[in-house]
LUMLO-574541 format. One record per residue (C-alpha): residue number from 0; chain; x, y, z. Coordinates in pm, 1 decimal. Each point is the difference from the previous one (the first is absolute). Layout:
! residues N
<node><num>NUM</num><chaine>A</chaine><c1>X</c1><c2>Y</c2><c3>Z</c3></node>
...
***
This chain:
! residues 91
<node><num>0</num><chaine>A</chaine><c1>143.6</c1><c2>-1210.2</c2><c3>-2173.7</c3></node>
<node><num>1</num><chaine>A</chaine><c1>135.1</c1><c2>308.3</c2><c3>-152.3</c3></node>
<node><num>2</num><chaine>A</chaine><c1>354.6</c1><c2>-126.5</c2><c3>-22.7</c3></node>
<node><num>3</num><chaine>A</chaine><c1>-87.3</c1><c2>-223.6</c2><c3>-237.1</c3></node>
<node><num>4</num><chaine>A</chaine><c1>-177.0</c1><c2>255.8</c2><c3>-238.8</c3></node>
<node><num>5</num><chaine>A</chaine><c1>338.0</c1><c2>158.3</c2><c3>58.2</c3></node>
<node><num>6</num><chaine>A</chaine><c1>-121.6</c1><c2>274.1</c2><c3>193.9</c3></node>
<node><num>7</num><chaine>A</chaine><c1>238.0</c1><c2>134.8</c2><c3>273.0</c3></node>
<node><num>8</num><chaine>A</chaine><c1>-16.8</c1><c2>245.8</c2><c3>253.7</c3></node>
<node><num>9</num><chaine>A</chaine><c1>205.1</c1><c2>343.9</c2><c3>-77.2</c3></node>
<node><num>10</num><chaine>A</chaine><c1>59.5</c1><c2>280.3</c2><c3>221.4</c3></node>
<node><num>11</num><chaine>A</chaine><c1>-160.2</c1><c2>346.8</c2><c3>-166.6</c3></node>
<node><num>12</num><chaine>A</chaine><c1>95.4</c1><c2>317.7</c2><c3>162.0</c3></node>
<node><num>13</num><chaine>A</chaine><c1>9.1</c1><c2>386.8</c2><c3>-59.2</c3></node>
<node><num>14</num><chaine>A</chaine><c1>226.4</c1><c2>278.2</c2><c3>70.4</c3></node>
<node><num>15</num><chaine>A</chaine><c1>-209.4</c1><c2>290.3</c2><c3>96.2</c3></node>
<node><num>16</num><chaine>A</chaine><c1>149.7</c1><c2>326.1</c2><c3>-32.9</c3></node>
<node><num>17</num><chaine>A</chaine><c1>-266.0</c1><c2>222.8</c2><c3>130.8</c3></node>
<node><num>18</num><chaine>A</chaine><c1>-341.6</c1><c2>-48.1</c2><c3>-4.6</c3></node>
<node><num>19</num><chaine>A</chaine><c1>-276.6</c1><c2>317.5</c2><c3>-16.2</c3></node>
<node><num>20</num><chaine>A</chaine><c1>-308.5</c1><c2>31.4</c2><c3>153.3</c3></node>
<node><num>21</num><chaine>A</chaine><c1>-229.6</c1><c2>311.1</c2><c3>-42.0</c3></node>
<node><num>22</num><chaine>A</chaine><c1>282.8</c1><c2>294.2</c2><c3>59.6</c3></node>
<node><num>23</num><chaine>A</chaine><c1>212.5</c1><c2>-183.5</c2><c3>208.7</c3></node>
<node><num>24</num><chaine>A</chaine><c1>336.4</c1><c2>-188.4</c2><c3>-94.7</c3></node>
<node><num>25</num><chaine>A</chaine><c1>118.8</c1><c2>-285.8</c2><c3>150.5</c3></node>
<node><num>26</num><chaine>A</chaine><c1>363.8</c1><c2>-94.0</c2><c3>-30.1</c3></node>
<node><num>27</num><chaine>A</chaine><c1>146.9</c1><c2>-356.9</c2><c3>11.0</c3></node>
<node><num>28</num><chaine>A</chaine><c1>167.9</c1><c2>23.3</c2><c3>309.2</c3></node>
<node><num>29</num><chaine>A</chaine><c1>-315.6</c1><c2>61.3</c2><c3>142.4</c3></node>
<node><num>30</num><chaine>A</chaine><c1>-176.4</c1><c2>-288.5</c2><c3>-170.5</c3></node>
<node><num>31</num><chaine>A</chaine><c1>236.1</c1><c2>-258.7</c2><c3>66.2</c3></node>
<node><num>32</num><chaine>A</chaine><c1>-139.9</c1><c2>-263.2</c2><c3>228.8</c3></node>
<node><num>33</num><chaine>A</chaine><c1>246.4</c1><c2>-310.2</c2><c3>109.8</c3></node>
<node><num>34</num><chaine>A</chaine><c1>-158.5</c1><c2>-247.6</c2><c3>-92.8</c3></node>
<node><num>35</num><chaine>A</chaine><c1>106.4</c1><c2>-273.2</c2><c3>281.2</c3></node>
<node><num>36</num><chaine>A</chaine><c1>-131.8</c1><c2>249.2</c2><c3>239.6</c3></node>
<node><num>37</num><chaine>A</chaine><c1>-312.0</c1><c2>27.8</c2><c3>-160.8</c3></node>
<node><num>38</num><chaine>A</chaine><c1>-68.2</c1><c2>-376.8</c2><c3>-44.2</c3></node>
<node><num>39</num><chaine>A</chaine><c1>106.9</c1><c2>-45.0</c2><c3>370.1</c3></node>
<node><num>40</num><chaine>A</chaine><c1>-251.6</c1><c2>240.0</c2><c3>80.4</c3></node>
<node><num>41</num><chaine>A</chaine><c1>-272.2</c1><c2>-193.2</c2><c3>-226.8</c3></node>
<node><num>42</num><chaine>A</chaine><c1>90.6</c1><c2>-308.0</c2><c3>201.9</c3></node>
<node><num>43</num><chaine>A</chaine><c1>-20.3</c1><c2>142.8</c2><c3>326.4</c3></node>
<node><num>44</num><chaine>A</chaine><c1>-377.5</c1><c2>196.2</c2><c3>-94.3</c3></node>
<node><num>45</num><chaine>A</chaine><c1>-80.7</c1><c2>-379.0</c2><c3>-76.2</c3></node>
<node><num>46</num><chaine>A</chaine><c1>70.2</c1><c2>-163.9</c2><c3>276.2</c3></node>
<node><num>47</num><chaine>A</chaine><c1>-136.2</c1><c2>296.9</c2><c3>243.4</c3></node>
<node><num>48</num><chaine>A</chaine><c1>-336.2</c1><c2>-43.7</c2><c3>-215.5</c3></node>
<node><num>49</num><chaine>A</chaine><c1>21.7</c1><c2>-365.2</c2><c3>25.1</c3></node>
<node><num>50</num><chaine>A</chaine><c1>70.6</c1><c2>40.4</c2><c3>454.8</c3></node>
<node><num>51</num><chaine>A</chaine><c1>-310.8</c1><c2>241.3</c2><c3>-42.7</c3></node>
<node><num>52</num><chaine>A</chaine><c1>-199.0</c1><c2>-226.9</c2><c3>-164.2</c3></node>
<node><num>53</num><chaine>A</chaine><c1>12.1</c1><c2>-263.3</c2><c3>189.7</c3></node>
<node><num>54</num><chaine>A</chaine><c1>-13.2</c1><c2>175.5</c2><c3>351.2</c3></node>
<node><num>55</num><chaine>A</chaine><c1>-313.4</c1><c2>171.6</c2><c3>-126.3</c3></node>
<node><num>56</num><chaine>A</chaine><c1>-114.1</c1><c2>-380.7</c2><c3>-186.0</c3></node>
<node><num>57</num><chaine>A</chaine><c1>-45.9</c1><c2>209.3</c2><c3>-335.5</c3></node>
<node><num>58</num><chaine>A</chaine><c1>-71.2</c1><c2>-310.4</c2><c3>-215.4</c3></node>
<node><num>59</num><chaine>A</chaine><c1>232.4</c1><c2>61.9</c2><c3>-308.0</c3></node>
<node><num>60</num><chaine>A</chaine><c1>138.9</c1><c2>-314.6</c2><c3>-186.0</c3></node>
<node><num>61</num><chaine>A</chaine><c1>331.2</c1><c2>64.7</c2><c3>181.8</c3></node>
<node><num>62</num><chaine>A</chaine><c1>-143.9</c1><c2>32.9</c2><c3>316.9</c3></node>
<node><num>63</num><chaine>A</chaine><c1>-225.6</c1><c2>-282.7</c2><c3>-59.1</c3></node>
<node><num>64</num><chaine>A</chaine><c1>290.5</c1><c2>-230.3</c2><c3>-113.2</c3></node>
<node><num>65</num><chaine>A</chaine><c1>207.7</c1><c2>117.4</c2><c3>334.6</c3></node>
<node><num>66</num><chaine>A</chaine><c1>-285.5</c1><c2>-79.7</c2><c3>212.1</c3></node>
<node><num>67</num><chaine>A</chaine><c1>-63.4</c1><c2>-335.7</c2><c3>-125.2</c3></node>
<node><num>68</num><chaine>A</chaine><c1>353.3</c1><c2>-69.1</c2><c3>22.5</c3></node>
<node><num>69</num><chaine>A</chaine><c1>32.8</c1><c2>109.1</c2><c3>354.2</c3></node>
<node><num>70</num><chaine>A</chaine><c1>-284.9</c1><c2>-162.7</c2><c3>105.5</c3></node>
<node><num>71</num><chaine>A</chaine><c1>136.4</c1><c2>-339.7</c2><c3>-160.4</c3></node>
<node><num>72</num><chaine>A</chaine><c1>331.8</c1><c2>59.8</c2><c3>223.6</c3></node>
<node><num>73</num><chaine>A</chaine><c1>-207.9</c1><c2>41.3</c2><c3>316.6</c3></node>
<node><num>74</num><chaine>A</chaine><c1>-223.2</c1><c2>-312.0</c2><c3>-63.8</c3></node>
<node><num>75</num><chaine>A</chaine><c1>307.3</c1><c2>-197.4</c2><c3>-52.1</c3></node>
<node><num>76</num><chaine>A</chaine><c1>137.7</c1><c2>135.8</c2><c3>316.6</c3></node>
<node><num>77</num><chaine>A</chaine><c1>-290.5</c1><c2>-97.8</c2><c3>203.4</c3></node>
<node><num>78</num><chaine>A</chaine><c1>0.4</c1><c2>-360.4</c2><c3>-126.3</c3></node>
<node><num>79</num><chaine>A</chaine><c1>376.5</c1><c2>-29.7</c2><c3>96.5</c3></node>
<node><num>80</num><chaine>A</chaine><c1>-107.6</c1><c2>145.3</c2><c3>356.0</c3></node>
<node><num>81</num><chaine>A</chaine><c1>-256.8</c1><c2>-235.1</c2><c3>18.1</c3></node>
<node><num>82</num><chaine>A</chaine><c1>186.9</c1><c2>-271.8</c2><c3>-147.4</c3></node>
<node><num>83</num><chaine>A</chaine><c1>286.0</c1><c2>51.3</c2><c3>262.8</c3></node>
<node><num>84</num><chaine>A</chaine><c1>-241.7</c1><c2>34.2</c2><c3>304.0</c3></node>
<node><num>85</num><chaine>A</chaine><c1>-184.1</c1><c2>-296.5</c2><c3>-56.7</c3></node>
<node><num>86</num><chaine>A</chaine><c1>324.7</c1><c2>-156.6</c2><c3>-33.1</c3></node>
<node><num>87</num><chaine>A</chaine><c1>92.0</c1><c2>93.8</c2><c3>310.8</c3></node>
<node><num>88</num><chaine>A</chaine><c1>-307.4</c1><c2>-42.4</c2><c3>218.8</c3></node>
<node><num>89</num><chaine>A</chaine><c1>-30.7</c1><c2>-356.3</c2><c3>-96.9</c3></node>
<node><num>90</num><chaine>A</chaine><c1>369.3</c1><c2>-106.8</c2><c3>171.7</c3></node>
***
């Protein structure tokens, strides 16, 4: 929808030199974060929220949508079984 207004997505950033806070100084090399590290971490808090939520049955849309989804996979498992072993008992 925005693409045709013409609106496209642009990468903003920052060089930060040193940032202050109170008295003390904080130096760039200290405030540089890499930033694949940091979204891998982001990914990895998710998922360990989402395993926690779900063991625990902390009902969060995600958890919620997980749940219903499993649940669909196991129904559809048991009518297979079923399926297949009333196959087989009536040879």
């Amino acid at each position: 929808m925005l693409a045709k207004l013409g609106v496209t997505p642009m990468e903003i950033g920052i060089s930060l030199v040193s940032a202050l806070e109170d008295k003390d100084m904080y130096m760039a090399d200290i405030l540089d974060i890499d930033t694949d590290k940091f979204i891998a971490q982001i990914r990895q808090a998710y998922t360990d929220a989402l395993k926690l939520g779900v063991e625990r049955e902390i009902m969060t849309l995600e958890v919620t949508e997980y749940l219903l989804a499993k649940a669909e996979r196991d129904a559809k498992a048991l009518e297979a079984y079923t399926l297949s072993s009333q196959k087989g008992a009536g040879k």
